[in-house]
TIVO-2410 file (N, C-alpha, C; in nm, 3 decimals):
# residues 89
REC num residu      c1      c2      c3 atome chaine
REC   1      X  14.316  12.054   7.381     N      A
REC   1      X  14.198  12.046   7.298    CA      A
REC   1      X  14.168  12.181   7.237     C      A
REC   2      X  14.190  12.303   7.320     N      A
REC   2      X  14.160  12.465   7.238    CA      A
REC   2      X  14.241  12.472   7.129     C      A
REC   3      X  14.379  12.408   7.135     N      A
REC   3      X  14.448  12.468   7.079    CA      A
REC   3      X  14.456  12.379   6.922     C      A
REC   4      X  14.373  12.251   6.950     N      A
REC   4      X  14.402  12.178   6.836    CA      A
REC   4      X  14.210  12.200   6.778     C      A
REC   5      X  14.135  12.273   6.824     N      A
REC   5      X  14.064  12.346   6.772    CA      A
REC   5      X  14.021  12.468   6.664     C      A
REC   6      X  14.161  12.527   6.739     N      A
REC   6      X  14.225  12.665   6.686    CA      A
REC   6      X  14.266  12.658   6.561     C      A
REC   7      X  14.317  12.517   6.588     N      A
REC   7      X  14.405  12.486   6.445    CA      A
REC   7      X  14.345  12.419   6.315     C      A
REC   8      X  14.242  12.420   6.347     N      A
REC   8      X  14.074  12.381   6.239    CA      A
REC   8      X  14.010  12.461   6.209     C      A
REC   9      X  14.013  12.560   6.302     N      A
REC   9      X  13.960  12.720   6.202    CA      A
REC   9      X  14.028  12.780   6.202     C      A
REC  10      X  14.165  12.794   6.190     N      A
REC  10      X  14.248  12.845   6.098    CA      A
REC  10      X  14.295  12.771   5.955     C      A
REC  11      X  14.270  12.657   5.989     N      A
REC  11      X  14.285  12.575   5.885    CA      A
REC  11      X  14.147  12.603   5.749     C      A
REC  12      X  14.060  12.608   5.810     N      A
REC  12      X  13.912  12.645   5.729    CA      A
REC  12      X  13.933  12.786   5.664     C      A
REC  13      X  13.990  12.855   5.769     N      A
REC  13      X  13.982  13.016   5.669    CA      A
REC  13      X  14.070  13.009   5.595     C      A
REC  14      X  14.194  12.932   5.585     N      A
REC  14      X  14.302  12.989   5.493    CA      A
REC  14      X  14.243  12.872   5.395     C      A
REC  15      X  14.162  12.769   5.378     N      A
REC  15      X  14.152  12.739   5.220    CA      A
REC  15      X  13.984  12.790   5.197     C      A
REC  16      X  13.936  12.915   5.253     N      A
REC  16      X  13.837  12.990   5.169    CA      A
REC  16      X  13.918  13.089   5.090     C      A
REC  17      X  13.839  13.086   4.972     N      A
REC  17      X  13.952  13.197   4.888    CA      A
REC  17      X  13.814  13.302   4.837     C      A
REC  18      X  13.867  13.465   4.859     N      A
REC  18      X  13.788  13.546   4.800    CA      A
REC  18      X  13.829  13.583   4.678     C      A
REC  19      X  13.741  13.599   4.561     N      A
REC  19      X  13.802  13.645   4.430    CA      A
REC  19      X  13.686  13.696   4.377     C      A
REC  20      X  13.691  13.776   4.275     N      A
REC  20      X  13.606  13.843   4.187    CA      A
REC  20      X  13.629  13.803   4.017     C      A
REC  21      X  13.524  13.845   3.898     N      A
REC  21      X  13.560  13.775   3.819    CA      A
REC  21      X  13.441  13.808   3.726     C      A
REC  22      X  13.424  13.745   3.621     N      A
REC  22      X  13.349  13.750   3.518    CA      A
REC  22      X  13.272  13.618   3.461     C      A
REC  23      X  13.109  13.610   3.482     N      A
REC  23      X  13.066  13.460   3.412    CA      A
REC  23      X  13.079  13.448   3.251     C      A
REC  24      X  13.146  13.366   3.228     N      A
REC  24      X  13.145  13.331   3.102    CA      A
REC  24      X  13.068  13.193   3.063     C      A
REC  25      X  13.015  13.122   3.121     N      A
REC  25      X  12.964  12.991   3.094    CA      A
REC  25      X  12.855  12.932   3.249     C      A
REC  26      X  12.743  12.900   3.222     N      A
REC  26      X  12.684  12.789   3.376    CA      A
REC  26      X  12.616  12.709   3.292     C      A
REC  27      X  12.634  12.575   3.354     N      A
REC  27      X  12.547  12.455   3.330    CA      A
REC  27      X  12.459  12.483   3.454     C      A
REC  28      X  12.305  12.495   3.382     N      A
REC  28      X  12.267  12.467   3.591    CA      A
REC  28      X  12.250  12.322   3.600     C      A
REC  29      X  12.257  12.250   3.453     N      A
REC  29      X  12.258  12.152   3.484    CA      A
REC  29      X  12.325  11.972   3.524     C      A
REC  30      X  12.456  12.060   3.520     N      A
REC  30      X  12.574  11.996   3.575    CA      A
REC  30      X  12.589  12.044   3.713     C      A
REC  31      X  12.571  12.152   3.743     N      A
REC  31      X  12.582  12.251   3.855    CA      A
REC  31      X  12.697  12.277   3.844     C      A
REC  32      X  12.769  12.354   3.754     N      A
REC  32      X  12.917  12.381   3.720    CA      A
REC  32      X  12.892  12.583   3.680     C      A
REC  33      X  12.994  12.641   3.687     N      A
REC  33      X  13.001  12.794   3.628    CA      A
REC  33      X  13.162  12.780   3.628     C      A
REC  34      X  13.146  12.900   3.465     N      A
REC  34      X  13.268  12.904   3.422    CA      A
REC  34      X  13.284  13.044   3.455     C      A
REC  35      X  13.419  13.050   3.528     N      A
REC  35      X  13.428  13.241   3.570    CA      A
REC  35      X  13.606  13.248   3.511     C      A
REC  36      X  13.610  13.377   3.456     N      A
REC  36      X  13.695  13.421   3.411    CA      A
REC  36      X  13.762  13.559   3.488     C      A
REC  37      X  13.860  13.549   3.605     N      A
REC  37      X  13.926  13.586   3.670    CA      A
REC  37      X  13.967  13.743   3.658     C      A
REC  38      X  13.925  13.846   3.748     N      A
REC  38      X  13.998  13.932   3.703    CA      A
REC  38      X  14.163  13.923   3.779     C      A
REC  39      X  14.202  13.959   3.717     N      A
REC  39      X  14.374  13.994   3.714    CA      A
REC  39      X  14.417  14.086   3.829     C      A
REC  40      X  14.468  14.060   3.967     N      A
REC  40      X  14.457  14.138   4.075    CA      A
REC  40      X  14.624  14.212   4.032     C      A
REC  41      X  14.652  14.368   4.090     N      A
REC  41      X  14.788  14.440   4.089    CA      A
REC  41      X  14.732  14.517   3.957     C      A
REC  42      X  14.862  14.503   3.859     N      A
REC  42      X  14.878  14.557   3.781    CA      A
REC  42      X  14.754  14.648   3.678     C      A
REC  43      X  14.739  14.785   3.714     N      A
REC  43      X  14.630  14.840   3.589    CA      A
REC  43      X  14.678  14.835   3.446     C      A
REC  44      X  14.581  14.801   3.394     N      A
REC  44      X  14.581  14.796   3.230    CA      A
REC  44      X  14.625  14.648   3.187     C      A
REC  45      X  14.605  14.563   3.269     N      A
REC  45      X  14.648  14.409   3.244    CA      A
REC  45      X  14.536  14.355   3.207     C      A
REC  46      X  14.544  14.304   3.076     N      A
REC  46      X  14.403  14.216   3.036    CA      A
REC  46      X  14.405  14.076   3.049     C      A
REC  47      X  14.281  14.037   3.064     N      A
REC  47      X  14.289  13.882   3.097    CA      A
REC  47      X  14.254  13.821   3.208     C      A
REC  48      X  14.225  13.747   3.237     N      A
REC  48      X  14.266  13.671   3.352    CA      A
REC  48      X  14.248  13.516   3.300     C      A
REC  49      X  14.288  13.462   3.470     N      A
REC  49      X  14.243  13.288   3.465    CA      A
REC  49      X  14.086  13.234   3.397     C      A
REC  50      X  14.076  13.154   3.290     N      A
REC  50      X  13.930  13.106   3.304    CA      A
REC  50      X  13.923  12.970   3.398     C      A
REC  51      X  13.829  12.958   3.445     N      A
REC  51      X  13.809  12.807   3.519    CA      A
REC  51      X  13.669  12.780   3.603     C      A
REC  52      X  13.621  12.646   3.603     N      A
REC  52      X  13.531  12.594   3.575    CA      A
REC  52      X  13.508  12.586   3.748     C      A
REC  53      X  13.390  12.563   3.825     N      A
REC  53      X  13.390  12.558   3.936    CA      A
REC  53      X  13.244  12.472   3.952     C      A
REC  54      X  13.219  12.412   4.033     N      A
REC  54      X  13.125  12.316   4.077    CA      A
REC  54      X  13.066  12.451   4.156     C      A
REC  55      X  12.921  12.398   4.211     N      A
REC  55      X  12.845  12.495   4.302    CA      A
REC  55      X  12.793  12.448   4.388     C      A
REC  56      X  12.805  12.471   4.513     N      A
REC  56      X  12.759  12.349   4.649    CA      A
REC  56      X  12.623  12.357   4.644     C      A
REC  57      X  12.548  12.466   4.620     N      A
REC  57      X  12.429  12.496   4.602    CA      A
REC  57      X  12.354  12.574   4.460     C      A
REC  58      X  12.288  12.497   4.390     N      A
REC  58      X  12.207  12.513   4.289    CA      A
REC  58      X  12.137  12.619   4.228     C      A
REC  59      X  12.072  12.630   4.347     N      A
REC  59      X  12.002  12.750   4.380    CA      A
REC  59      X  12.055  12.892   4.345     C      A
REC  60      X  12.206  12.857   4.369     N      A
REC  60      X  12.304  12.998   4.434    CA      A
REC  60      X  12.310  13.085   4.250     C      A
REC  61      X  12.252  12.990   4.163     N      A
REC  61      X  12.280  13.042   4.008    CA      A
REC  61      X  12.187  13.088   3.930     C      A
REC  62      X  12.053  13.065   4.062     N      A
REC  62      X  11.916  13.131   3.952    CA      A
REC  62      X  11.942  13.289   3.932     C      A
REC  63      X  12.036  13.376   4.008     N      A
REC  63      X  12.026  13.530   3.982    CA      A
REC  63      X  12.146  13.563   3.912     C      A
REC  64      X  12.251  13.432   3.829     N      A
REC  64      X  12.365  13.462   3.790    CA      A
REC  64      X  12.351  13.487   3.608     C      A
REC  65      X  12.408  13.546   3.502     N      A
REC  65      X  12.360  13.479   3.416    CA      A
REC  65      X  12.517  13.566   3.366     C      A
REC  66      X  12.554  13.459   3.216     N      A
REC  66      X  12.641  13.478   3.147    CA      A
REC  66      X  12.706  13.630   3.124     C      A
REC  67      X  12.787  13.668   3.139     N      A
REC  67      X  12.847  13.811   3.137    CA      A
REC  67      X  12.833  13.928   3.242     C      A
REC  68      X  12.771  13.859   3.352     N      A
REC  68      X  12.744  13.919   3.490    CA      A
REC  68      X  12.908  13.909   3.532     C      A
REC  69      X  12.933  14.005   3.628     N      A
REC  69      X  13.049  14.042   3.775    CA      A
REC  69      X  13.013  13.993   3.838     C      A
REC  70      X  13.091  13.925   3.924     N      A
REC  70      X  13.045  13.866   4.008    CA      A
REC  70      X  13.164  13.876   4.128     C      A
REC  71      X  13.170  13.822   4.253     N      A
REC  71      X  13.235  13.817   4.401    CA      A
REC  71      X  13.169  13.697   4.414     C      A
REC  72      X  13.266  13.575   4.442     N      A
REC  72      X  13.303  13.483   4.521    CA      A
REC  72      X  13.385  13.423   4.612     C      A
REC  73      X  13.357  13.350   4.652     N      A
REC  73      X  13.411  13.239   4.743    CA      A
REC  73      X  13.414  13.098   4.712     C      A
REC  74      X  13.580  12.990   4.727     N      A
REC  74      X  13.537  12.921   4.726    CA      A
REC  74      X  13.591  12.782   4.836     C      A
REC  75      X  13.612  12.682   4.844     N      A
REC  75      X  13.681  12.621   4.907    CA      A
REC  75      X  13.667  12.476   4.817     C      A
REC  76      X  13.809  12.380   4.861     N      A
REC  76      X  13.814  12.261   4.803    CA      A
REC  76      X  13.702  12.169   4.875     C      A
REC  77      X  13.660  12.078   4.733     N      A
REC  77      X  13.582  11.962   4.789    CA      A
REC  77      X  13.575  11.837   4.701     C      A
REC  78      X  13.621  11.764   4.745     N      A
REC  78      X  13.656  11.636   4.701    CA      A
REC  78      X  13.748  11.644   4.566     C      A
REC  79      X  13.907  11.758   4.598     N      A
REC  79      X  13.942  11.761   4.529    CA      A
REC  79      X  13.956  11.859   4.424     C      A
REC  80      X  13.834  11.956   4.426     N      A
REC  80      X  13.771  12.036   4.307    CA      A
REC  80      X  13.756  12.139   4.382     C      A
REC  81      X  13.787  12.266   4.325     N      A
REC  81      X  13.710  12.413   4.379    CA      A
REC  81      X  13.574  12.411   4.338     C      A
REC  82      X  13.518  12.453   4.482     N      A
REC  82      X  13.374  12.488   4.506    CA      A
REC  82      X  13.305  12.596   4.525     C      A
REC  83      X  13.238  12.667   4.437     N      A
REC  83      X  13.182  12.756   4.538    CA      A
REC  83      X  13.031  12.780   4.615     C      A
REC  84      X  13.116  12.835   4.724     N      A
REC  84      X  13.006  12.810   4.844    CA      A
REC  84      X  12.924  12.959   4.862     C      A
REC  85      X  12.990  13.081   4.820     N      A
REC  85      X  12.938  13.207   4.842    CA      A
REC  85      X  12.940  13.260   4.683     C      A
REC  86      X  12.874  13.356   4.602     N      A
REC  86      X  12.831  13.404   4.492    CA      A
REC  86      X  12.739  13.517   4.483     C      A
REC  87      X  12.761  13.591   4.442     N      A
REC  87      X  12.688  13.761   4.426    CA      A
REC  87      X  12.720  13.845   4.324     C      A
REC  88      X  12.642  13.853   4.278     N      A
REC  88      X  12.638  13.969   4.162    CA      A
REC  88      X  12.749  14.121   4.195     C      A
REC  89      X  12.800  14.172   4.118     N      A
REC  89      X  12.901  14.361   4.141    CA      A
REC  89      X  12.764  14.422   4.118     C      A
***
């Protein structure tokens, strides 16, 4: 039973993902934000991923606003990346 415990929170941490990034878009009223990825390694690489993310909590977007830095977290849910953690740079 420990060991098939063990293997549920290890399972939980490896699909939280930490990333940082740029808001380019929030519905608060879809509860959706669009973040645009910074580009991890290489200096002087422009660009990153854009992509759309659901928000487990609503709330988590009243201090976010379009063209803010941001640090997240997210994990799958029903399919879809979620995020569950969000903070301003």
């Amino acid at each position: 039973m420990g060991i098939a415990a063990l293997g549920l929170v290890s399972t939980a941490a490896l699909a939280e993902q930490n990333m940082s990034g740029m808001v380019t878009q929030i519905d608060r009223l879809k509860g959706t934000i669009t973040i645009q990825q910074m580009p991890s390694g290489t200096v002087g690489t422009s660009g990153g991923v854009v992509q759309e993310f659901k928000v487990g909590n609503g709330g988590m977007l009243e201090p976010i606003h379009a063209g803010d830095k941001v640090k997240f977290s997210t994990t799958e849910s029903s399919g879809r990346p979620t995020i569950d953690k969000i903070e301003k740079q």
